[in-house]
KEVO-852129 format. One record per atom (N, C-alpha, C): residue number from 0; atom name; x, y, z. Coordinates in nm, 3 decimals, decimal comma. Layout:
N
+--------+------+---------+---------+---------+
! dodren ! keza !       u !       v !       w !
+--------+------+---------+---------+---------+
!    NUM !   CA !       X !       Y !       Z !
...
+--------+------+---------+---------+---------+
//
This chain:
64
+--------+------+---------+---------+---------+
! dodren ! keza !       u !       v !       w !
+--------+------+---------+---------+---------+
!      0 !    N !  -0,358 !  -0,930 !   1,060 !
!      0 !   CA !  -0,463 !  -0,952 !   0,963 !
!      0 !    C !  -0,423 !  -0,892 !   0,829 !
!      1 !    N !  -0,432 !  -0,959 !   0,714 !
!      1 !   CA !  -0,420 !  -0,915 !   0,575 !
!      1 !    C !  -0,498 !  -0,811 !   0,535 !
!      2 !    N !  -0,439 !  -0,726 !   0,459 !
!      2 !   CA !  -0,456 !  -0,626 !   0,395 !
!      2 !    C !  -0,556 !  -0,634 !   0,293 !
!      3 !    N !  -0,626 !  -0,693 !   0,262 !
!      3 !   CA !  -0,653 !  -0,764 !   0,172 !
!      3 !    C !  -0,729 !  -0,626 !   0,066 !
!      4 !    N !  -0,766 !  -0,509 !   0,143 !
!      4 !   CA !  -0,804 !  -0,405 !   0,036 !
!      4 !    C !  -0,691 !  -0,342 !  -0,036 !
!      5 !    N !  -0,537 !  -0,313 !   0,054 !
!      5 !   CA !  -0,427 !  -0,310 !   0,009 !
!      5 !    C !  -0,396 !  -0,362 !  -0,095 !
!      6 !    N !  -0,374 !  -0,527 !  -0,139 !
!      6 !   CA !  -0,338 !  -0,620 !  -0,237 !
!      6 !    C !  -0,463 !  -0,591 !  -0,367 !
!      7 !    N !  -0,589 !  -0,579 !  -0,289 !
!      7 !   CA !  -0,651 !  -0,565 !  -0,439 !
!      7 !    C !  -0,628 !  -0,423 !  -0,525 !
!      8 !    N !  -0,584 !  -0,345 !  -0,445 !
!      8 !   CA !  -0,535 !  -0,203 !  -0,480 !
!      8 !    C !  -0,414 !  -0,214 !  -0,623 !
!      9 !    N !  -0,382 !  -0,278 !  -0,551 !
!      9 !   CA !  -0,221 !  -0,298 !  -0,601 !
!      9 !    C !  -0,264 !  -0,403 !  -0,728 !
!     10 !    N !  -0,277 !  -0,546 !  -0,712 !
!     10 !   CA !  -0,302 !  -0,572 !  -0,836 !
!     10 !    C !  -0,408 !  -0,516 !  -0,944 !
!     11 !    N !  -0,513 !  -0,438 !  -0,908 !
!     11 !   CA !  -0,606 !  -0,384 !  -1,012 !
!     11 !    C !  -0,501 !  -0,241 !  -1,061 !
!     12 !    N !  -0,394 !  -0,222 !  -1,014 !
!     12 !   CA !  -0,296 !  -0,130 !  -1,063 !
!     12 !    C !  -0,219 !  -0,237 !  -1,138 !
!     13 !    N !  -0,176 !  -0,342 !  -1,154 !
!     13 !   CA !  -0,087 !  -0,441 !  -1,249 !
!     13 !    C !   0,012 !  -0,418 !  -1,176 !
!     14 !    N !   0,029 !  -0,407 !  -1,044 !
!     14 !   CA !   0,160 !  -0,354 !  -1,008 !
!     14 !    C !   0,219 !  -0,532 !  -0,903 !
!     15 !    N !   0,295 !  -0,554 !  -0,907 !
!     15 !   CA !   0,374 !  -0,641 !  -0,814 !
!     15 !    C !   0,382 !  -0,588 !  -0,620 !
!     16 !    N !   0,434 !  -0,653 !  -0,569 !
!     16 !   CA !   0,502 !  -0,601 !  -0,445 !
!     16 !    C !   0,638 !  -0,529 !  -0,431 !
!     17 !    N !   0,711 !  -0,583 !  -0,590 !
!     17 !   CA !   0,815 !  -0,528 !  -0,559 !
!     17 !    C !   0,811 !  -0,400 !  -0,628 !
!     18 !    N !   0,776 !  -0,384 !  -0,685 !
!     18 !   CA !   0,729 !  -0,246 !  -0,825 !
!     18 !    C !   0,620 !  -0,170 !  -0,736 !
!     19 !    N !   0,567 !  -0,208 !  -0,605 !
!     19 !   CA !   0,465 !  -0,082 !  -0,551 !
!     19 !    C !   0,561 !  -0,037 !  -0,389 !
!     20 !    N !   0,650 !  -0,130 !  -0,396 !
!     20 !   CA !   0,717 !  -0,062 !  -0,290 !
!     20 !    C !   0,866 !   0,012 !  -0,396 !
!     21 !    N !   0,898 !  -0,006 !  -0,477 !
!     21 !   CA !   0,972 !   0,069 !  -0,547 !
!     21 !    C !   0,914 !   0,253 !  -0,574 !
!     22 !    N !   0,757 !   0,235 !  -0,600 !
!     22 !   CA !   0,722 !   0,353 !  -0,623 !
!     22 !    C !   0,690 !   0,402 !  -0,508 !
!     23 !    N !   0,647 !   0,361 !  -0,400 !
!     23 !   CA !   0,643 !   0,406 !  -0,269 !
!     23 !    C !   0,761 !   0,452 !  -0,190 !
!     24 !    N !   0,868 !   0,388 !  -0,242 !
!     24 !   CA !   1,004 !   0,402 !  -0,217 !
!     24 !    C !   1,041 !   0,387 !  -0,068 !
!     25 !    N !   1,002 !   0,272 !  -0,062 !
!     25 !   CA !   1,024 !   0,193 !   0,095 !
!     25 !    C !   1,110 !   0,040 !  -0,008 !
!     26 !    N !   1,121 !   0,000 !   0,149 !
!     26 !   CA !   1,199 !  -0,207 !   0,140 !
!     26 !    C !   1,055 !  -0,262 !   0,077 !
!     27 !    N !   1,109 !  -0,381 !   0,021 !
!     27 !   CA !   0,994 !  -0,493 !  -0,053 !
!     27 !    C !   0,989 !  -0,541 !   0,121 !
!     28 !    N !   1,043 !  -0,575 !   0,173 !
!     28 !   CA !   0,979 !  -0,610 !   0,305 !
!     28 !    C !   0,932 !  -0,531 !   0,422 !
!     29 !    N !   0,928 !  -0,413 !   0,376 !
!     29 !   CA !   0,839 !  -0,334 !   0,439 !
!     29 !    C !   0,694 !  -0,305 !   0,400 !
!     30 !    N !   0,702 !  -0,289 !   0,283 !
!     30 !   CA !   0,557 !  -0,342 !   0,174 !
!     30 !    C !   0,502 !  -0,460 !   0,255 !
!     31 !    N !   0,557 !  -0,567 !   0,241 !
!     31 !   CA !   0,473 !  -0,690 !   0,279 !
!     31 !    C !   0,437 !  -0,707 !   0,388 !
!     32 !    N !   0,543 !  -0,610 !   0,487 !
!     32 !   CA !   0,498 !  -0,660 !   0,643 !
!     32 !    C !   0,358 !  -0,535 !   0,637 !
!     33 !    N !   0,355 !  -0,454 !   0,534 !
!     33 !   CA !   0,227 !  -0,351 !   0,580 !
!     33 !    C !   0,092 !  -0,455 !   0,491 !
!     34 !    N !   0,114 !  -0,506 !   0,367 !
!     34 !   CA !   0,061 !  -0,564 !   0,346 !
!     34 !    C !   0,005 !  -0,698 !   0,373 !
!     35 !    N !   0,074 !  -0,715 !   0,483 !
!     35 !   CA !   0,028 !  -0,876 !   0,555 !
!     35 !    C !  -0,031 !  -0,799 !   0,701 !
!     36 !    N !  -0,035 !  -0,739 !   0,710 !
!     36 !   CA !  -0,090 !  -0,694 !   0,862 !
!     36 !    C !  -0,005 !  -0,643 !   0,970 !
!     37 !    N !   0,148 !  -0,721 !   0,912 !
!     37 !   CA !   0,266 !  -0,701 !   1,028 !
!     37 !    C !   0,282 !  -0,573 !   1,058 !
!     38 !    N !   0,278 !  -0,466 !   1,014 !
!     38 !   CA !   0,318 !  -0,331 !   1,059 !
!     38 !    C !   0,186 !  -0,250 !   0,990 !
!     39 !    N !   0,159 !  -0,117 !   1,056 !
!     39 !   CA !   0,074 !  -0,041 !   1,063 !
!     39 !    C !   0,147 !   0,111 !   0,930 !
!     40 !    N !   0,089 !   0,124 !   0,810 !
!     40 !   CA !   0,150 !   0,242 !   0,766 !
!     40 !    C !   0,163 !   0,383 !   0,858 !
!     41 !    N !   0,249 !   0,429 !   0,809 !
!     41 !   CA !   0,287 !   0,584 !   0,868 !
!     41 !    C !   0,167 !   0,696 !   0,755 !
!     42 !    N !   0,094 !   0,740 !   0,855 !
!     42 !   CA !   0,086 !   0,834 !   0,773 !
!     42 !    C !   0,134 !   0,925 !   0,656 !
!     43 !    N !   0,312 !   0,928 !   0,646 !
!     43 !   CA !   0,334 !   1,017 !   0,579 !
!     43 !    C !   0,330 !   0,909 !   0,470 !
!     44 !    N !   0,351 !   0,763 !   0,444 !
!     44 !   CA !   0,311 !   0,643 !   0,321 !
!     44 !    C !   0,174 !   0,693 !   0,304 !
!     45 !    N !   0,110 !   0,645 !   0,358 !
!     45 !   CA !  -0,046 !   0,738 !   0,335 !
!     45 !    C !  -0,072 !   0,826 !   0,201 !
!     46 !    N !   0,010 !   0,931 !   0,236 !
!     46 !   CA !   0,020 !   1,068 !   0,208 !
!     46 !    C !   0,122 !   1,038 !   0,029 !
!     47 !    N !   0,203 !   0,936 !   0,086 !
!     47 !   CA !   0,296 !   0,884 !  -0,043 !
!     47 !    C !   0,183 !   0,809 !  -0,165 !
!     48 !    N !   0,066 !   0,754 !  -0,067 !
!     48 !   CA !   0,049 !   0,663 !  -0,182 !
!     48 !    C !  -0,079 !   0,760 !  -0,221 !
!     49 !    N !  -0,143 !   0,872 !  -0,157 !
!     49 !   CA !  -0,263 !   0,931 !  -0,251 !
!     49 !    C !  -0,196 !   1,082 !  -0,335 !
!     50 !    N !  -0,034 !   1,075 !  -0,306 !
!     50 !   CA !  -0,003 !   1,166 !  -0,406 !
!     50 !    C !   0,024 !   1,088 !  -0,550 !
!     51 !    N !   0,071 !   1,005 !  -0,571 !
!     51 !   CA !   0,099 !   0,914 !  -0,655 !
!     51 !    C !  -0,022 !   0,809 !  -0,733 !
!     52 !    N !  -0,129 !   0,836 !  -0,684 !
!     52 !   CA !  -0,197 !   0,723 !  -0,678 !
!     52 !    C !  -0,352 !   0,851 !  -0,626 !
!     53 !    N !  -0,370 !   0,974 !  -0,736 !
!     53 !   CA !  -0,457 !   1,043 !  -0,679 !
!     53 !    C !  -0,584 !   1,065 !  -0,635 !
!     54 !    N !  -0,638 !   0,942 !  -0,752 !
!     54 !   CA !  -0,784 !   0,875 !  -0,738 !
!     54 !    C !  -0,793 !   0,802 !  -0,579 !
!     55 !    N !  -0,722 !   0,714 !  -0,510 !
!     55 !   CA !  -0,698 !   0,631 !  -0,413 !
!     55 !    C !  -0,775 !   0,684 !  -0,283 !
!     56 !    N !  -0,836 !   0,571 !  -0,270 !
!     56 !   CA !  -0,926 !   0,613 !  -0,133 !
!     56 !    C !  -0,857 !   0,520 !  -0,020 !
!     57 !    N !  -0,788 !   0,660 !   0,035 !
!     57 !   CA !  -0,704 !   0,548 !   0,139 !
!     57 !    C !  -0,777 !   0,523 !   0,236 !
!     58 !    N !  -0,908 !   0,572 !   0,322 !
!     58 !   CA !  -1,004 !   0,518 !   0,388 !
!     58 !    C !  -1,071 !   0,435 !   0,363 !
!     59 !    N !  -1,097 !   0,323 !   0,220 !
!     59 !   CA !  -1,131 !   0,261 !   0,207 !
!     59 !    C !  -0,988 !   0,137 !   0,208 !
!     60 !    N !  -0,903 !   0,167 !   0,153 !
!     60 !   CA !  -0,802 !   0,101 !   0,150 !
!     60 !    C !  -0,748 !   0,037 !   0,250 !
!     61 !    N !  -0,782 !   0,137 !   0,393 !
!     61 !   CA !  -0,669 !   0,082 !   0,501 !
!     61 !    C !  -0,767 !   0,103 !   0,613 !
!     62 !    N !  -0,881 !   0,187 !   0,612 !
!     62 !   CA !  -0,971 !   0,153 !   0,766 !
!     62 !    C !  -1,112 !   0,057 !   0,733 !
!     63 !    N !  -1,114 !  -0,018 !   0,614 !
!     63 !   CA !  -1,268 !  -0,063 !   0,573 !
!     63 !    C !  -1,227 !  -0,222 !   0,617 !
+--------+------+---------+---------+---------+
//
């Protein structure tokens, strides 16, 4: 199932897929498989994206 709070995250940041897995500092196809549903983030991405990103409600982002 799509991410779909993921993607709106990301574009209301102006950011691409390849430019939010650059700053996340993972594969562009690791981005997409988290952002398409295919794989489940790791906590410590989690942890990557509300240090970077400090406002970010990752409970809304990834359990809503």
């Amino acid at each position: 199932m799509k991410r779909e709070k993921l993607q709106e995250f990301r574009n209301n940041k102006n950011l691409t897929q390849e430019q939010m897995a650059s700053k996340l500092n993972i594969t562009v196809a690791h981005y997409k498989a988290i952002e398409y549903g295919q794989r489940n983030p790791s906590f410590e991405l989690m942890e990557r994206i509300k240090k970077i990103f400090p406002k970010a409600n990752i409970d809304k982002i990834f359990l809503s």
